[in-house]
C-alpha positions as CSV (number, residue, x, y, z in Angstrom):
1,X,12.8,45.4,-34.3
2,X,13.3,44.0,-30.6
3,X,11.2,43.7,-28.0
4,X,12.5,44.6,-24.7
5,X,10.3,42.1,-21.7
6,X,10.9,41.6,-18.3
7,X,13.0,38.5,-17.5
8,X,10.5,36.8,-15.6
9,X,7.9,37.2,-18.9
10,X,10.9,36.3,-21.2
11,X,11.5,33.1,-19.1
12,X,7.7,32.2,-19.0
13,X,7.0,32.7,-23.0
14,X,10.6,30.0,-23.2
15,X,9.2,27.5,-21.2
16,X,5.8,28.0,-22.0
17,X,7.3,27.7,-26.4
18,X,9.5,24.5,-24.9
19,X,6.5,22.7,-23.4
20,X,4.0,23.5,-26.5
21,X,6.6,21.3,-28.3
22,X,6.5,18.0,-26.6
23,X,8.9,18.8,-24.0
24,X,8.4,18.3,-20.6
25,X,7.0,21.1,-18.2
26,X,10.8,19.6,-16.0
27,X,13.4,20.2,-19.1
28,X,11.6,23.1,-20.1
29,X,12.4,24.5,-16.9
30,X,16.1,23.4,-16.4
31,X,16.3,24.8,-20.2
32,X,14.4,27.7,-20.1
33,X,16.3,28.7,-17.3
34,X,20.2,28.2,-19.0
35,X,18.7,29.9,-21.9
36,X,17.4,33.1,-20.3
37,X,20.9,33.3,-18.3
38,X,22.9,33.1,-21.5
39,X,21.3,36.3,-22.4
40,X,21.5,38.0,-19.9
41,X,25.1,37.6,-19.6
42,X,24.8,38.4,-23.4
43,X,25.9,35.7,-24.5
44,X,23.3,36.0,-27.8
45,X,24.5,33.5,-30.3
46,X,23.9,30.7,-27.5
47,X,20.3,32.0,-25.7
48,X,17.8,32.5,-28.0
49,X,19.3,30.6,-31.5
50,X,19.3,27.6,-29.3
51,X,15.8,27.8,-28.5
52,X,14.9,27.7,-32.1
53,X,17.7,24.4,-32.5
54,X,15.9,22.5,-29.6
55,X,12.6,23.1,-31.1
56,X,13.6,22.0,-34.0
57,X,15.5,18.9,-32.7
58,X,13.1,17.9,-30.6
59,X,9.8,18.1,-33.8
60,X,12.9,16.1,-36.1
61,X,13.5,13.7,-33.6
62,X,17.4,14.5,-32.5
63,X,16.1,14.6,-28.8
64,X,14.0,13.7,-26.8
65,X,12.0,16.0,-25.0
66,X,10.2,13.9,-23.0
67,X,13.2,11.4,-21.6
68,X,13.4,10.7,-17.4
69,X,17.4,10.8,-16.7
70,X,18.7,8.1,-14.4
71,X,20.7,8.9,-11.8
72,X,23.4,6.3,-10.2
73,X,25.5,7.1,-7.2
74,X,28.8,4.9,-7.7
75,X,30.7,6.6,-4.8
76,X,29.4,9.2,-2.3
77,X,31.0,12.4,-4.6
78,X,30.2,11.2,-7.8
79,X,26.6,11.8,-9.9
80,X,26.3,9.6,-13.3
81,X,23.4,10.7,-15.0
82,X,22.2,9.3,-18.1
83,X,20.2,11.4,-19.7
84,X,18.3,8.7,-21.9
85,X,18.4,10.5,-25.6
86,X,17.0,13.8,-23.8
87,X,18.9,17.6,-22.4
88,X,21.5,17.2,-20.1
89,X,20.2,19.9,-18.2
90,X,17.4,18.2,-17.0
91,X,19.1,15.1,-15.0
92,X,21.6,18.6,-13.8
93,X,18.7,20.5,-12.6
94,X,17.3,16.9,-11.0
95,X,20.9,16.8,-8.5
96,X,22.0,20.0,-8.2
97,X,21.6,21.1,-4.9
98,X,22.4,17.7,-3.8
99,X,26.0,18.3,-5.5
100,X,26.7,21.4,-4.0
101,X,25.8,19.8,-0.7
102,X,27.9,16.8,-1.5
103,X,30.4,19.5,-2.6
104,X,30.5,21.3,0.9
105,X,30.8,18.3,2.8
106,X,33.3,16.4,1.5
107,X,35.1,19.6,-0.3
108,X,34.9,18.5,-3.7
109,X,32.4,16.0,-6.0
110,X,32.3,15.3,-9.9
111,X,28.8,14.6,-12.0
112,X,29.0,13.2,-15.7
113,X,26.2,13.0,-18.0
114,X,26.2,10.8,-21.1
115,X,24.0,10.3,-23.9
116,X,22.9,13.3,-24.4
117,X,22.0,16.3,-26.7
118,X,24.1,19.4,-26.6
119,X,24.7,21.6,-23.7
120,X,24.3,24.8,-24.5
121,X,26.2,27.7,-22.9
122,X,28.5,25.9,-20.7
123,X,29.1,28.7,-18.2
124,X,26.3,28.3,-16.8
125,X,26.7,25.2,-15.4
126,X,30.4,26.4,-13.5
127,X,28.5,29.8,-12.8
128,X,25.9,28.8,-10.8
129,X,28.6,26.9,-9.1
130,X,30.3,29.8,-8.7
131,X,27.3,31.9,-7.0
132,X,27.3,29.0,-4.3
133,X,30.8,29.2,-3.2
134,X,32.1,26.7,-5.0
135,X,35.2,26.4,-7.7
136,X,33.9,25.0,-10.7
137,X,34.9,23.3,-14.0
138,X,33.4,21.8,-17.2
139,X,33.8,20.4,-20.2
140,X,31.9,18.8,-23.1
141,X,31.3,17.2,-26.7
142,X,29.4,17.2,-29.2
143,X,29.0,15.8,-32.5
144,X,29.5,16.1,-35.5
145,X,33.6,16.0,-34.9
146,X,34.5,19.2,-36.9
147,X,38.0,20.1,-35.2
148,X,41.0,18.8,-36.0
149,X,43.5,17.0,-33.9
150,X,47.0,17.8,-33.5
151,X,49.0,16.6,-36.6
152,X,45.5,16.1,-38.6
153,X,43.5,17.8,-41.1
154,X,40.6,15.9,-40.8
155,X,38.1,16.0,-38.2
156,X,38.4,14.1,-35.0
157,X,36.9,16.5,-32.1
158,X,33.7,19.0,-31.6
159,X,34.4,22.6,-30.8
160,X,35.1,21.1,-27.5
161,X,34.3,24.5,-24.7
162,X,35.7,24.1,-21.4
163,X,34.8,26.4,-18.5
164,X,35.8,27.5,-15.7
165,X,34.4,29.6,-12.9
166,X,35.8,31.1,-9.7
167,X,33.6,33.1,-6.5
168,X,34.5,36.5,-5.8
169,X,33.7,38.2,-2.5
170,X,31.5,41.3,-3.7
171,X,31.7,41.0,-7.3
172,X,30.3,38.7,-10.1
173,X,32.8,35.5,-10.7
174,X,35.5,34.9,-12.6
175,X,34.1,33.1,-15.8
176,X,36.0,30.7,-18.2
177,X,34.2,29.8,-20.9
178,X,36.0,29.1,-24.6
179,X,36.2,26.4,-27.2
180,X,39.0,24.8,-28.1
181,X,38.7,25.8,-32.0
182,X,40.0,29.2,-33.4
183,X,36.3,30.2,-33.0
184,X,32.8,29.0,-32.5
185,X,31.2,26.9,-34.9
186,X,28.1,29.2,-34.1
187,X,30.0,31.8,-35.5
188,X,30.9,30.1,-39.0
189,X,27.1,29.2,-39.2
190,X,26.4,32.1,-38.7
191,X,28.6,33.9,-41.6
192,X,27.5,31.3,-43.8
193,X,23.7,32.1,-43.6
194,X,24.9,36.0,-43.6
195,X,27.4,35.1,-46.5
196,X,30.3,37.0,-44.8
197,X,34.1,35.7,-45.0
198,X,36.1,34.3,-42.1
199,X,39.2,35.2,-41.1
200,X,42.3,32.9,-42.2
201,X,43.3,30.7,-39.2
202,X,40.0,29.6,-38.7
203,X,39.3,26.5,-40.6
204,X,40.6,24.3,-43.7
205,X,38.3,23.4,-47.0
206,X,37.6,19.8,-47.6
207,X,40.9,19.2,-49.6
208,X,42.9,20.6,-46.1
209,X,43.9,24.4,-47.6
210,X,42.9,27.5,-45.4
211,X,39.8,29.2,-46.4
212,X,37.5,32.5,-45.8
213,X,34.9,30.8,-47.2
214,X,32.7,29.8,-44.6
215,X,30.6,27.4,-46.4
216,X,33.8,25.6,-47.6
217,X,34.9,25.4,-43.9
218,X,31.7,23.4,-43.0
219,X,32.4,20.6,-45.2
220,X,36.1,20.6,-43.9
221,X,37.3,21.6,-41.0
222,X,37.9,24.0,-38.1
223,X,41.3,24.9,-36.3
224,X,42.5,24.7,-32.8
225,X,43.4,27.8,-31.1
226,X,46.9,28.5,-30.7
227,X,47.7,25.4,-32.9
228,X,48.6,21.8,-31.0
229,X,48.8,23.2,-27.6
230,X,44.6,24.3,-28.4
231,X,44.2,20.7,-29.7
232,X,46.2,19.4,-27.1
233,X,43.3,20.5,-24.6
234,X,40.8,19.7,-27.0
235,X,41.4,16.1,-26.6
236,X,42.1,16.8,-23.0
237,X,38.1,18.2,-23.2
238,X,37.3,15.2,-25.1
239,X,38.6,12.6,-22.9
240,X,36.6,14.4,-20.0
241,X,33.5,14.9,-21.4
242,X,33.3,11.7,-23.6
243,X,36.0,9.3,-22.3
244,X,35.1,9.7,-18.4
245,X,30.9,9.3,-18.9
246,X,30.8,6.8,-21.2
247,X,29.3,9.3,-23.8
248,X,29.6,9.1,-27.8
249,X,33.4,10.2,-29.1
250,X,32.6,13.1,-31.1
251,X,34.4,11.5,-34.5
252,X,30.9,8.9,-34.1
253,X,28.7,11.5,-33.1
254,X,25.4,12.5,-34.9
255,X,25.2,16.3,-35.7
256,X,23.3,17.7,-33.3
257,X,22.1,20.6,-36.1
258,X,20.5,17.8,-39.0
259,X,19.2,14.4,-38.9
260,X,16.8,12.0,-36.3
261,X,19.5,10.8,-34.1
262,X,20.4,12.2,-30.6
263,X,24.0,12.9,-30.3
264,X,24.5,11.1,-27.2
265,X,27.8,12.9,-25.9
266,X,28.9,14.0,-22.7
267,X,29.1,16.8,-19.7
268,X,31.6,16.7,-17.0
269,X,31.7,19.0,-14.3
270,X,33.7,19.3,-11.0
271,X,33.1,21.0,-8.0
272,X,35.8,22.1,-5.4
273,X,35.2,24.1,-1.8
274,X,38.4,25.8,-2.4
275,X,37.4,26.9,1.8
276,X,37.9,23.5,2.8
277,X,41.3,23.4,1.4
278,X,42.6,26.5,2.0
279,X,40.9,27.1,5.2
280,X,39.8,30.8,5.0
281,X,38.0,32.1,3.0
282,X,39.4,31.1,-0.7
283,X,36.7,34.1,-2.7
284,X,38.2,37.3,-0.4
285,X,41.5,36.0,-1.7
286,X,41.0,35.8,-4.8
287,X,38.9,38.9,-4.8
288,X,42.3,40.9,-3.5
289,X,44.3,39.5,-6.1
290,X,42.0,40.2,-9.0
291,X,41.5,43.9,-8.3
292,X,45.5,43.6,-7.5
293,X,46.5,42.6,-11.1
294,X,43.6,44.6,-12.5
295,X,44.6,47.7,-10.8
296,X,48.4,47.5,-11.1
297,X,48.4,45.7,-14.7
298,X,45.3,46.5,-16.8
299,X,44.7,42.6,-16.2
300,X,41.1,42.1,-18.3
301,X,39.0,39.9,-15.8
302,X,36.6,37.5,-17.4
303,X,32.9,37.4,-16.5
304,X,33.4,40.9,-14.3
305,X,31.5,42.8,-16.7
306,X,29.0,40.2,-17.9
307,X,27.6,39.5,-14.3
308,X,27.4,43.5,-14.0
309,X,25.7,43.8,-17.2
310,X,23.5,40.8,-16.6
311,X,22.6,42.5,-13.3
312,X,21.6,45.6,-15.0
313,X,19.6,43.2,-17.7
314,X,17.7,41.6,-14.8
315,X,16.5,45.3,-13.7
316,X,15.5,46.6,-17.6
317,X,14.5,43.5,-19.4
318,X,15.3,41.4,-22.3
319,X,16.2,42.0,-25.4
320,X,14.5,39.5,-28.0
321,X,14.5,39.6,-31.6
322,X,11.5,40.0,-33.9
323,X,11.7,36.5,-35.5
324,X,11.8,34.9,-31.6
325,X,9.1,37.6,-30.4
326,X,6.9,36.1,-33.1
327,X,8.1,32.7,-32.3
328,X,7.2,32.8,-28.8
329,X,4.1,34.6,-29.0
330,X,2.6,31.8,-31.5
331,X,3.6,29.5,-28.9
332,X,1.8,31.4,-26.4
333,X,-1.3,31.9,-28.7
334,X,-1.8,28.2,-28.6
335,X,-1.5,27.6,-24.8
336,X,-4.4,30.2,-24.2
């Protein structure tokens, strides 16, 4: 049975459950706050499930919840943050506005984070970008590598998302948000705890033959999309995210799911003021040509109907599931 909350409630008993477990009242926040707006743009199997991984990486010692990122400035548009074995979203969270300021003035800035645990729902990050003005674009690693390269059948990258995000002139952003394998590894987790089958394409057993059997696909390995053209921008992702911050490769990457050691991978995101370039304003023009191609060809718009339905989330409430509702009211119990 769920519970329906209001979002401000379902964002205090997340922080409130992140800080009971040894994790700073500042990453609880930066967390708390990607994880509430991964559900409300429905996104379910990366809001509340991740909740329950950071818990538990944090109490078996895969992050730390507790960690200070440091920030160096090594040109006027770039942010390196290291976020010290802790979230990346904190050291984020620490810069953000400074970024889109840096953004704004000089039209376009780029911020890397390295060792650190896993990102979460990486359309936030361009999103919020996106409800400033701004162009943005992201991509990140993890570990362990479960994806194979092109020409491989053996794993050399994560899932590898990259996102993307555009502003709109009266109407939620254009959002971008994808891995580069045939489909989440959420989503063979999550058929392997349900015992359902995958469909063919989607990964290889341990001896490199095509399985259904999701259980047989986490000991070997996951696809690409669209074959070496999805691995192709998988190790375009990986050369971003890891190569550019100075984070842990994803083939010598931890799993950030088992284990006592913090991934230690990377987040890169750039920010554009399309504005500046274009020199009018870049969202009424893109606007026009969305509702152009969706009018005239059908043309699906990504992130159109999640921002409305988040909209309407933030009005009713939040869904949350029994197991979390009981989670987060222990949580709550013990902070009284």
């Amino acid at each position: 049975m769920n519970q329906k909350v209001p979002c401000e409630e379902a964002f205090r008993l997340c922080k409130n459950a992140l800080e009971q477990n040894d994790i700073s009242a500042e990453s609880a926040d930066a967390i708390a706050k990607s994880l509430i707006d991964a559900e409300l743009q429905g996104k379910s199997n990366v809001g509340w499930p991740h909740l329950v991984d950071y818990l538990e990486a944090v109490q078996e010692g895969r992050v730390d919840g507790q960690a200070s990122p440091k920030i160096n400035r090594s040109a006027p548009a770039l942010f390196q943050i290291d976020a010290d074995g802790g979230f990346p979203h904190t050291g984020v969270e620490q810069v953000f506005d400074e970024f889109v300021e840096i953004t704004k003035n000089y039209g376009i800035s780029a911020l890397g984070v390295n060792n650190g645990y896993i990102s979460g729902e990486l359309g936030y990050f361009v999103r919020r970008l996106a409800n400033q003005d701004l162009l943005g674009l992201a991509a990140t690693n993890a570990g362990p590598a479960l994806l194979a390269a092109s020409g491989s059948k053996s794993p050399v990258f994560c899932t590898n998302p990259l996102a993307f995000a555009v502003p709109r002139k009266q109407a939620p952003p254009l959002v971008i948000d994808q891995s580069c394998s045939a489909t989440a590894f959420v989503n063979i987790r999550k058929a392997a705890k349900s015992g359902e089958s995958i469909p063919e394409g989607w990964a290889l057993d341990s001896g490199g033959k095509p399985t259904t059997d999701p259980h047989a696909a986490l000991k070997g390995v996951l696809l690409a999309f669209g074959g070496n053209r999805g691995a192709n921008i998988a190790m375009m992702v990986e050369l971003l995210a890891a190569g550019t911050t100075g984070a842990n490769w994803s083939r010598d990457a931890p799993p950030f799911y088992i284990g006592n050691e913090c991934t230690r991978t990377g987040l890169f995101i750039i920010a554009l003021d399309a504005n500046t370039m274009l020199g009018e304003d870049f969202s009424e023009r893109v606007n026009d040509y969305l509702n152009t191609i969706q009018a005239e060809h059908q043309t699906y718009i990504p992130g159109e109907q999640r921002g409305l339905d988040a909209e309407r989330r933030k009005r009713e409430g939040l869904l949350i599931p029994d197991d979390v509702w009981k989670l987060l009211n222990k949580y709550d119990a013990k902070s009284v």
